[in-house]
Every structure is written in structure tokens, then in C-alpha cells.
Residue, then its C-alpha position, 0 to 999 in steps of 0.5 A: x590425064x587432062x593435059x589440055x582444053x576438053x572438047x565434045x567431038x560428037x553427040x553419042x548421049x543425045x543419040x542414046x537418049x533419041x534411041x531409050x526415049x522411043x522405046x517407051x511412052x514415058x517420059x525419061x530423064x537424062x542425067x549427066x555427071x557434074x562437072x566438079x564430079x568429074x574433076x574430082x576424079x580427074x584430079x586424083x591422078x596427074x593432071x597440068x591443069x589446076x582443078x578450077x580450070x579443069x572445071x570450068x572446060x568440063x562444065x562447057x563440054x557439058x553444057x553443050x550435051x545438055x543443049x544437045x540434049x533438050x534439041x533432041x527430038x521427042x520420041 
């Protein structure tokens, strides 16, 4: 249920990326779930916020992993 502000309290995609990525040569992609994705199944259950505001958090928490994301050292 999403109650209140969505926070990204650590970085678990990036370090997961850092590890896959140093495995093999070739270059990887890393994919992420949209935000209006994740709302639409959030929103499929009870929820407080409304959908356009859940969104919005979502997108923020994901635009931090993606900055995380393109720091993340080369393998």
C-alpha cells in the first residue's frame, strides 16, 4: 500500500550491475520498471495517494538509480 513519500534508502541495482557487469566483457544494459508501470500496480490495490502523485514520487526514486546507475564504475 503506498501511504506516504517513496524513498530509495540504498543503491542494491547499482551494486548488482557493478557485480553482472565484471563478469563478462560485453557491454550490459540495465533496465528499470517505469514509473506509471509501478503505479499501475500499485494502484490496483488500496492506495491514499492519487495516482498522479504516486507517479511523480516513483519517478524521483528512479531517476536517483539511474543517476546511480550511469556512476557506477566500469567493470
Amino acid at each position: 500500500m503506498l501511504f506516504g513519500d517513496v524513498s530509495r534508502p540504498t543503491d542494491d541495482d547499482g551494486r548488482w550491475w557493478t557485480y553482472a557487469q565484471s563478469l563478462t566483457k560485453q557491454p550490459m544494459k540495465a533496465m528499470l520498471t517505469g514509473p506509471v508501470t509501478i503505479v499501475e500496480l500499485v494502484v490496483s490495490f488500496a492506495t491514499i495517494f492519487p495516482a498522479q502523485h504516486a507517479c511523480r514520487q516513483i519517478a524521483l526514486a528512479i531517476r536517483d538509480e539511474v543517476a546511480d546507475l550511469e556512476a557506477a564504475p566500469p567493470a
